[in-house]
C-alpha positions, -999 to +999 in steps of 0.1 A: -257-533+144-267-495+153-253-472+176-267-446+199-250-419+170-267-432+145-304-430+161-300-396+179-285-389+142-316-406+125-346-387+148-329-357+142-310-349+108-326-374+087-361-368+099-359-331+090-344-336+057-373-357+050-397-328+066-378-300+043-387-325+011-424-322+019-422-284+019-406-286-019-428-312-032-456-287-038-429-264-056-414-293-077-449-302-090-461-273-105-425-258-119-426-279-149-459-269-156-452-233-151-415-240-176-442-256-205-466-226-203-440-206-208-420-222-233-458-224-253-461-185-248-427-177-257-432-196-288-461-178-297-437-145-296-405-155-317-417-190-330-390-216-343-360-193-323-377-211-289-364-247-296-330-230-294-338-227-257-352-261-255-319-274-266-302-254-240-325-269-214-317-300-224-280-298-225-284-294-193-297-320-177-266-342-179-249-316-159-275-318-138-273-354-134-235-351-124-241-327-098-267-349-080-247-377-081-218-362-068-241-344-042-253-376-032-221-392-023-209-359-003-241-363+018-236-399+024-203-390+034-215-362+056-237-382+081-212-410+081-189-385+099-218-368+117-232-406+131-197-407+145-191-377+161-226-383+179-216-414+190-184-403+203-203-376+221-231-398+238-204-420+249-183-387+265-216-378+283-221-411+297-187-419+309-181-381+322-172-395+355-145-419+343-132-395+322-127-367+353-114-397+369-083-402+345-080-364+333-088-373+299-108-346+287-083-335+263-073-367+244-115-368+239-114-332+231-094-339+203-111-368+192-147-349+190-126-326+173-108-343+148-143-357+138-160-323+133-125-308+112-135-340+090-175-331+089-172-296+081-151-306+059-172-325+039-199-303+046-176-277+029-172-295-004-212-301-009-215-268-003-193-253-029-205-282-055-241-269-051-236-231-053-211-242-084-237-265-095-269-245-092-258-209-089-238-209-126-254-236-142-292-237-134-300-205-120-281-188-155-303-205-179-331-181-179-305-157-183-286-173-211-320-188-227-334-152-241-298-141-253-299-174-276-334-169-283-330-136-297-297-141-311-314-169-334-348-153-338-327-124-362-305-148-378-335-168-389-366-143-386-371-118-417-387-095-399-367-074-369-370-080-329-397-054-319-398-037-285-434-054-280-417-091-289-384-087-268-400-074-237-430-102-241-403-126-243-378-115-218-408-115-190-420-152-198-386-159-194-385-138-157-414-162-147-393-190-153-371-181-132-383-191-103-398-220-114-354-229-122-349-219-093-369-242-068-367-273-090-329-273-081-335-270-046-359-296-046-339-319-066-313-319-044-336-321-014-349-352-032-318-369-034-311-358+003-345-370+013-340-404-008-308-412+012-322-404+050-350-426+042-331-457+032-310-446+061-339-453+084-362-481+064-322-498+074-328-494+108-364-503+108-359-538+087-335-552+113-341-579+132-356-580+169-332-587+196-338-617+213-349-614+248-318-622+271-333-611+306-358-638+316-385-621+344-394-655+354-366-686+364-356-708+338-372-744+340-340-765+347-336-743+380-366-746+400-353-735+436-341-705+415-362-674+427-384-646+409-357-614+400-325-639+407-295-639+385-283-669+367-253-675+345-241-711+328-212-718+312-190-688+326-156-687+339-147-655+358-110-642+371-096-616+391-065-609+388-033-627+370-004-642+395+020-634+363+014-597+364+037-588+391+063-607+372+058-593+343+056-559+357+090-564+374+106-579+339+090-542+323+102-518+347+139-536+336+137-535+302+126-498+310+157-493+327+180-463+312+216-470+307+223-449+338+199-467+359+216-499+351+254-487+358+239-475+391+223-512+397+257-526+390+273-505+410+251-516+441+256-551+434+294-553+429+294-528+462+273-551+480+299-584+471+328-564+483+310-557+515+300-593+521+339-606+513+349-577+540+328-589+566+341-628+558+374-618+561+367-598+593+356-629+612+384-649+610+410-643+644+440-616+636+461-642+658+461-672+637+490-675+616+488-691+578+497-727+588+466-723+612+447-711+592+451-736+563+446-765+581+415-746+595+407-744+561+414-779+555+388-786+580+361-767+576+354-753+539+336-720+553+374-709+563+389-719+536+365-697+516+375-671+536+406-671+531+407-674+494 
């Protein structure tokens, strides 16, 4: 139910992306504490102008949602591909021989190739969805936040914006930006981690294979010996009788119309030859009553001499 592709695929890909995920877990945990912390200070600084922000931040998690669906299908996508352009290559290696053999190295070429044009091509598209999805959405919120903020703190605020207030606020917002930016990343590492791992608890729920090499004889063939090979129920050929035939009735139907005038040719040549020679063996010195009652006698003549 697996292929080579898609274990090589598994220990490699899938088991770092699940690697990378542990490395951001630390990061996820603490960001929203450090976003609350500084949503409470900023608050402290302009006051009712900060839920103006919040309402920003949470406009945009259906974005955010979108984007990590859609990132999730162009990853699925991704190691489809990638599983079979391993495979593809595992069987290459292992059939190198065969394939030096019959000169087919570019036909496979092409094949290997075809499937990495397709995985860099999906590769491609997640790309440009996360640097669309993260670069101009999430990472310009704590740039748009304290434009809003301050926008609504003098529309609503009877006293003005001091120095003191604006650059307070606009360096709790700085420390929030990092905070926006690895939650992101680890989002999407998330999703990317959630999919390798049902990717290989998949693999690791199937079924055992039954064992089909016996080390010791079975019990219905006991002059069978230790490391012997038996088989039931088989039926074995070697070659097919019909195959020359067939091949013959092929190479006809392949035939050009050229070919086939020529063949024609032969044959009608080859009557005309065989009617010459029949004519040649009758005597110059028998005269036509001769030879019809020659002919009359035996039918080979008379043949002849029609």
């Amino acid at each position: 139910q697996t292929s080579t592709g898609q274990i090589v695929n598994m220990m490699s890909n899938d088991a770092f992306q699940l690697q990378r995920f542990l490395q951001f877990a630390g990061l996820c945990a603490i960001a929203p504490v450090q976003i609350i912390i500084a949503l409470v200070l900023i608050y402290r600084q302009v006051g009712n102008a900060t839920w103006v922000g919040v309402a920003f931040m949470v406009f945009l998690l259906p974005c955010n949602a979108v984007i990590f669906s859609v990132v999730g299908k162009m990853r699925r996508k991704v190691l489809h591909y990638s599983d079979l352009r391993v495979k593809m290559m595992n069987e290459i290696l292992n059939g190198i021989r065969i394939i030096k053999y019959y000169a087919w190295e570019k036909p496979m070429g092409k094949e290997v190739g075809r499937l990495r044009a397709k995985e860099l091509k999906a590769l491609t598209n997640m790309a440009y969805v996360s640097a669309i999805g993260f670069s101009l959405i999430l990472l310009s919120a704590p740039i748009l936040q304290p434009i809003l903020v301050f926008v609504t703190y003098t529309n609503i605020q009877d006293e003005p914006l001091t120095a003191a207030t604006a650059f307070t606020t606009v360096a709790l917002f700085n420390i929030m930006r990092f905070p926006f930016a690895f939650l992101p990343m680890g989002l999407l590492q998330y999703v990317q981690c959630k999919i390798s791992v049902r990717r290989i608890a998949t693999y690791l729920l199937l079924p055992e294979l039954e064992e089909y090499v016996l080390s010791t004889p079975p019990s219905d063939h006991d002059d069978a010996e230790s490391g012997s090979i038996t088989m039931k129920h088989c039926s074995f050929s070697w070659s097919n009788p019909d195959a020359v035939a067939l091949n013959k009735a092929k190479a006809k139907k392949k035939m050009s119309k050229k070919e086939k005038k020529e063949a024609k040719r032969r044959e009608s040549m080859g009557d005309s030859t065989h009617s010459s020679k029949s004519r040649a063996s009758i005597p110059s010195h028998l005269s036509n009553n001769s030879l019809a009652s020659l002919g009359e006698e035996d039918p080979t003549v008379k043949d002849a001499i029609i």
